[in-house]
C-alpha positions as CSV (number, residue, x, y, z in Angstrom):
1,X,134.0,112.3,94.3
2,X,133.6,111.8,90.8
3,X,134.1,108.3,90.2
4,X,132.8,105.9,92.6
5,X,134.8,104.1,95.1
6,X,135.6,100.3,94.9
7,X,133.1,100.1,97.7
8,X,130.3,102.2,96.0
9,X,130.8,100.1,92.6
10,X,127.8,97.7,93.1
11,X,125.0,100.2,94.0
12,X,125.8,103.0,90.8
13,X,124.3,102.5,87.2
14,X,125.6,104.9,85.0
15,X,123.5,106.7,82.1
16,X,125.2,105.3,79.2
17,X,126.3,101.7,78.4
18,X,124.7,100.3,81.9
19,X,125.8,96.9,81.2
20,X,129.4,97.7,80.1
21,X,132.3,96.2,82.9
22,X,133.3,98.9,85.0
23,X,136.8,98.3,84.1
24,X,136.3,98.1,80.3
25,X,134.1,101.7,80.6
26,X,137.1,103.0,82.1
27,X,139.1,102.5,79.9
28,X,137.4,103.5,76.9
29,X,136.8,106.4,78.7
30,X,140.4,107.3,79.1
31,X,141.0,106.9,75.5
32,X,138.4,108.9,74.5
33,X,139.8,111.7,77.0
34,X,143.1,110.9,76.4
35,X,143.1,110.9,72.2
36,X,140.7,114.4,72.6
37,X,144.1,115.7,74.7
38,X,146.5,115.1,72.3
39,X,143.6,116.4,69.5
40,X,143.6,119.8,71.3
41,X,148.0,119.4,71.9
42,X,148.3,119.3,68.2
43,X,145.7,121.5,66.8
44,X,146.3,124.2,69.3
45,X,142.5,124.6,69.4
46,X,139.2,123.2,71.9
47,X,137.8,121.8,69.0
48,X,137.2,118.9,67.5
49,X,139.1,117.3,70.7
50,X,136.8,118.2,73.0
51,X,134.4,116.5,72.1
52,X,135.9,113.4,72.4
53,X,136.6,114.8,76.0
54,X,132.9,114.7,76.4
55,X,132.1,111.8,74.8
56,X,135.0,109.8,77.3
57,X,133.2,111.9,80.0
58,X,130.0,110.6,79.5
59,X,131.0,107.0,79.7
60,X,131.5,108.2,83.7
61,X,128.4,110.3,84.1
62,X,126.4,108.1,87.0
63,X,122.8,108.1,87.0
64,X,122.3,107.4,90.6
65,X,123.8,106.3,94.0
66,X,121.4,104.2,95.8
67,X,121.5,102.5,98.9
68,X,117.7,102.3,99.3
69,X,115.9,99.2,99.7
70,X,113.4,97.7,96.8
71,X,110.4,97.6,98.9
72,X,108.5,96.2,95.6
73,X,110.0,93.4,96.2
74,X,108.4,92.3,100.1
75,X,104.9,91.6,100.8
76,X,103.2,93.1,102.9
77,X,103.7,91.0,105.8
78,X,104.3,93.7,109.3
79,X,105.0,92.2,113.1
80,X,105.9,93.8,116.3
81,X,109.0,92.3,117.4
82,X,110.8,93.0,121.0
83,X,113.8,94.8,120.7
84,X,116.1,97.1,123.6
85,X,116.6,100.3,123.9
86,X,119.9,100.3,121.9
87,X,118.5,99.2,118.9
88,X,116.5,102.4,119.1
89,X,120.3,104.2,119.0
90,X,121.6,102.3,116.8
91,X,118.8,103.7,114.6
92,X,119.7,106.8,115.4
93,X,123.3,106.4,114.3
94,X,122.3,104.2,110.9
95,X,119.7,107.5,110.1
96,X,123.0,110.0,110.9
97,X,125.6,108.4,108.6
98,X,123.5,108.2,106.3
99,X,122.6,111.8,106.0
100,X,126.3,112.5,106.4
101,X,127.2,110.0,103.4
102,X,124.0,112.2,101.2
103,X,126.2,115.6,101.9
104,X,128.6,114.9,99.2
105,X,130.5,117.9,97.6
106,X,129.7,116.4,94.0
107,X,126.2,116.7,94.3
108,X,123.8,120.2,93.8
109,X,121.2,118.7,95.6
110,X,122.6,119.7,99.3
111,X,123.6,123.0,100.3
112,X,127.4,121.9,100.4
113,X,127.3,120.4,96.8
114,X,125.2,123.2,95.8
115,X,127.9,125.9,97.1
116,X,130.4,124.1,95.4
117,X,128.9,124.1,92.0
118,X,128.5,127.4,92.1
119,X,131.8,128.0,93.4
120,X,133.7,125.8,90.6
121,X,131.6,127.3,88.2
122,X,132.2,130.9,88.6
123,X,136.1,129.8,88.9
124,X,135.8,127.8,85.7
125,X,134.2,130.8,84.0
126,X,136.4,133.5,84.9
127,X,139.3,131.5,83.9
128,X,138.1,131.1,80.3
129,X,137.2,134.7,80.3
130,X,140.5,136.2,81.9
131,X,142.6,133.8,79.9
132,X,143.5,132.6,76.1
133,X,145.3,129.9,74.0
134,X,146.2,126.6,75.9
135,X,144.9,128.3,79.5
136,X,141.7,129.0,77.4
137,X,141.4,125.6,76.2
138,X,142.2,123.7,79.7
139,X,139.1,125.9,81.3
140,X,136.6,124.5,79.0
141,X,137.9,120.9,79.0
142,X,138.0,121.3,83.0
143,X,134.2,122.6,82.6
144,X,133.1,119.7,80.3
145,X,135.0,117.2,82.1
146,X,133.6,118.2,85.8
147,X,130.1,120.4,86.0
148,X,128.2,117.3,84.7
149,X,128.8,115.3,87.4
150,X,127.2,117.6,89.5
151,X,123.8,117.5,88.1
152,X,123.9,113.9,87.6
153,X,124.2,110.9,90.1
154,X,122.4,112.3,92.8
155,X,122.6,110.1,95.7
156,X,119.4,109.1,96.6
157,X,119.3,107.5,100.7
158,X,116.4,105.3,103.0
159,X,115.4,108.3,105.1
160,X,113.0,107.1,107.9
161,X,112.2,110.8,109.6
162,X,108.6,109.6,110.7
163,X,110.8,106.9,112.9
164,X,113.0,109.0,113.9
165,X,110.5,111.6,115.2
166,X,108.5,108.5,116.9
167,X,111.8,107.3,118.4
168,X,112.8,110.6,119.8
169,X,108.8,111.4,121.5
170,X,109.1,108.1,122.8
171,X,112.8,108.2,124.8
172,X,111.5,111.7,126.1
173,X,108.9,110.2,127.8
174,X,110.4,107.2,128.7
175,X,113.3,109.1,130.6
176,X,111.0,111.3,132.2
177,X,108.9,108.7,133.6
178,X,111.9,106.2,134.2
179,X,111.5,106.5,138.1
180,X,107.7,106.0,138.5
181,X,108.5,102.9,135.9
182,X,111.3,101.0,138.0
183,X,108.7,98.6,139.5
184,X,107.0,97.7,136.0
185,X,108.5,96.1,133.3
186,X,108.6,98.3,130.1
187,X,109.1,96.3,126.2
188,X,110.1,98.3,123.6
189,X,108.2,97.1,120.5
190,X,109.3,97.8,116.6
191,X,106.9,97.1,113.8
192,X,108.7,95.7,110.9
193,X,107.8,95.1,107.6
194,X,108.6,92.6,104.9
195,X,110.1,89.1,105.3
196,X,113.2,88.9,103.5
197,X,114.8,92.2,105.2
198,X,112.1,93.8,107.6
199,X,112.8,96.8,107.5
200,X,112.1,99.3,110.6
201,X,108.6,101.2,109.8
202,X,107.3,102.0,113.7
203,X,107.9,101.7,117.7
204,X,105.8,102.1,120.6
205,X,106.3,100.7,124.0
206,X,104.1,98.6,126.5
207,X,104.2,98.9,130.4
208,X,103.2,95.8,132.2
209,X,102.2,96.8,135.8
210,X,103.6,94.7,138.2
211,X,101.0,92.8,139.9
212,X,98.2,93.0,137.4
213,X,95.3,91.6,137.3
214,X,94.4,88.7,135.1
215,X,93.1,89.5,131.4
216,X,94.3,93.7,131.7
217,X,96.9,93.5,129.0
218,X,99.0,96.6,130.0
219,X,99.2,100.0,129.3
220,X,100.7,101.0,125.4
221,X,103.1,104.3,124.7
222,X,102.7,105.1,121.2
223,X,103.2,107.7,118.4
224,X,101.3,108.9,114.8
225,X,102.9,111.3,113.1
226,X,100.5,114.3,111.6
227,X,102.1,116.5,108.7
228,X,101.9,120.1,108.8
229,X,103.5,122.7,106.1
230,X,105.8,120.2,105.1
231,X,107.0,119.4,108.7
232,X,106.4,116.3,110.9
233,X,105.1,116.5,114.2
234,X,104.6,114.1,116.9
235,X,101.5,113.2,118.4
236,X,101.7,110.9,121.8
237,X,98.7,108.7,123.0
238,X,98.3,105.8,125.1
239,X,96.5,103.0,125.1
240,X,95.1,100.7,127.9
241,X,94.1,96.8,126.8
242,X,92.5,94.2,127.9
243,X,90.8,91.0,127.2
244,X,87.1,91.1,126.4
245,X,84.7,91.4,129.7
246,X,87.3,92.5,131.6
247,X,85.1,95.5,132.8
248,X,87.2,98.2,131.1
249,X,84.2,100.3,130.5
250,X,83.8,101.0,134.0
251,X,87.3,102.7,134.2
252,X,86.3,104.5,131.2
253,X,83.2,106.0,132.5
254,X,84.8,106.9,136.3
255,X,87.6,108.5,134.7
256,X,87.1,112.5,133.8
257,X,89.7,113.8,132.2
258,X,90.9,116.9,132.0
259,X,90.8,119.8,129.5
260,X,93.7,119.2,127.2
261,X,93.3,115.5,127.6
262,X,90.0,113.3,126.1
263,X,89.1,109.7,126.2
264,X,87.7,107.2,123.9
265,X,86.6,103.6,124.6
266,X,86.3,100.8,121.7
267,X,86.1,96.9,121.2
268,X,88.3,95.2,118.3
269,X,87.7,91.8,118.0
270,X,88.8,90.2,121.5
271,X,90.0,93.1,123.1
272,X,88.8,96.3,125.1
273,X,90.5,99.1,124.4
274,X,90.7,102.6,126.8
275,X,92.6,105.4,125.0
276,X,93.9,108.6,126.6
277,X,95.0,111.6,124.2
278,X,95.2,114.8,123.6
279,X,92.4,117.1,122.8
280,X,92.3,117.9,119.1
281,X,90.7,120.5,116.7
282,X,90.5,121.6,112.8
283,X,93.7,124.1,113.8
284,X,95.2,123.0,117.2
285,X,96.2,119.9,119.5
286,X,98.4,118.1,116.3
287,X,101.3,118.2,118.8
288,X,102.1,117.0,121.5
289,X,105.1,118.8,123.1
290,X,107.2,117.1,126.0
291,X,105.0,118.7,128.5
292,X,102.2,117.4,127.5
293,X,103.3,114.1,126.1
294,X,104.5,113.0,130.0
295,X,100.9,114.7,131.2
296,X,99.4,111.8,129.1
297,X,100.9,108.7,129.6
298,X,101.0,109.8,134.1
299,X,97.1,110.3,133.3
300,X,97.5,106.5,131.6
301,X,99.8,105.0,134.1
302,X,97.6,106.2,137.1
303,X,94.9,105.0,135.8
304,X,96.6,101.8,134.5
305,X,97.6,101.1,137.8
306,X,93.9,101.2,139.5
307,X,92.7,98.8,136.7
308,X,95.4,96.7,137.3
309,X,94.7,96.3,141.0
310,X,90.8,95.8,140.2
311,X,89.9,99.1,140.7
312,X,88.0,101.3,138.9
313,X,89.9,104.5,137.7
């Protein structure tokens, strides 16, 4: 659409006049359009009256939809917070409407909008060329009236894809392993940043083993994303904590992993921490594909569940 719905009024700013009422700007506009009608009605000619067709037109030009968030405005201020598994969907959804509300028609900067403008354009043109007198003059007012509104309040959306990319590794494996898990309590975690709207920014998961033993922390799921040619990829790891002098070391140095897979083994501040991945080089390992992302966290969870019962992996 070309003018904004009642809805859309409080998140446009338009290029000229940004203060000026919304109702006051249209109706200056109108006059402007209306007296360059009558102008061109009278004269019998496009000019002068289309310019006052432009100048009523550019009262209406918008400068941007946005329904993006001011992060400027937060501190930096991130937390883990619990949440279930359909908050993860309804993430999901938010991230489809949202790209279904960015494909609009009036806008070149999606292949839909773009097709159009080329469409109109081409219509508009022959039109003007095929035609003369009033049909002549209605092509160009149609033209200066329409094709700026392409090129101009491009709507502009939140677009999480790094989440979405996280969320997606992490319901794969999740599902895959949901049998081995139904003894063991899994917590879906989301880290959130700001404190006046946190806003969703990561996710991982945590598997407490049923039974564990005191100071082992549990066994984390979680995701980085690594950029490639433009394109986001999804690289799974987990991670096995526990309080300081629990002995994690010991699990660290029985367990031989195999090819594909490595280890690492570090302390941060109070905490031991075991990490099992997947092998990386300069040109290969970036991703970890379903396969392989499930091969990792059964390596973790096996040997989760040994620490857990006091036995070294």
């Amino acid at each position: 659409m070309i003018l904004p719905s009642r809805e859309d009024r409080g998140i446009v700013v338009f290029w000229v006049l940004p203060a000026l009422t919304y109702g006051v700007r249209l109706a200056a506009s109108g006059v402007l359009i209306l007296a360059g009608l009558v102008m061109q009605g009278v004269l019998g000619s496009a000019l002068p009256g289309v310019l006052l067709l432009a100048a009523g037109n550019l009262l209406l030009l918008v400068k941007g939809y946005d329904n993006r968030v001011d992060f400027e405005g937060f501190e930096a201020d991130a937390h883990w917070e619990r949440v279930d598994a359909g908050k993860l969907e309804e993430l999901k959804d938010l991230h489809a409407r949202m790209r279904r509300w960015d494909r609009s028609l009036v806008d070149v900067t999606n292949p839909w909008g773009l097709l159009a403008f080329v469409l109109v354009a081409g219509l508009l043109g022959l039109w003007g060329v095929a035609t003369e007198g009033i049909w002549r003059i209605l092509a160009i007012d149609a033209a200066v009236l329409l094709m700026p509104h392409w090129v101009t309040g491009i709507r502009s959306i939140l677009v999480r894809p790094k989440l979405l990319v996280r969320i997606d590794a992490i319901h794969e494996v999740l599902d895959r392993a949901a049998p081995k898990l139904r003894d063991h309590q899994v917590t879906l975690l989301m880290l959130l940043g700001g404190t006046e709207t946190p806003i969703p920014d990561d996710v991982k998961f945590k598997v407490d083993i049923k039974g564990r033993a005191e100071g082992f922390l549990g066994l984390y799921g979680q995701v980085v994303i690594n950029e490639v040619q433009g394109s986001s990829y999804p690289y799974f790891y987990v991670v096995l904590v526990a309080k300081h002098g629990f002995g994690l070391h010991q699990a660290f140095r029985a367990y031989r992993p195999s090819g594909e897979i490595t280890k690492e083994f570090k302390r941060e501040k109070n905490v031991e921490v075991f990490v099992v991945r997947q092998h990386t080089t300069k040109t290969s390992g970036y991703h970890t594909k379903p396969d392989a992302a499930i091969r990792i966290f059964d390596e973790g969870f096996r040997i989760a569940k040994r620490v857990a019962a006091g036995v070294a992996a």
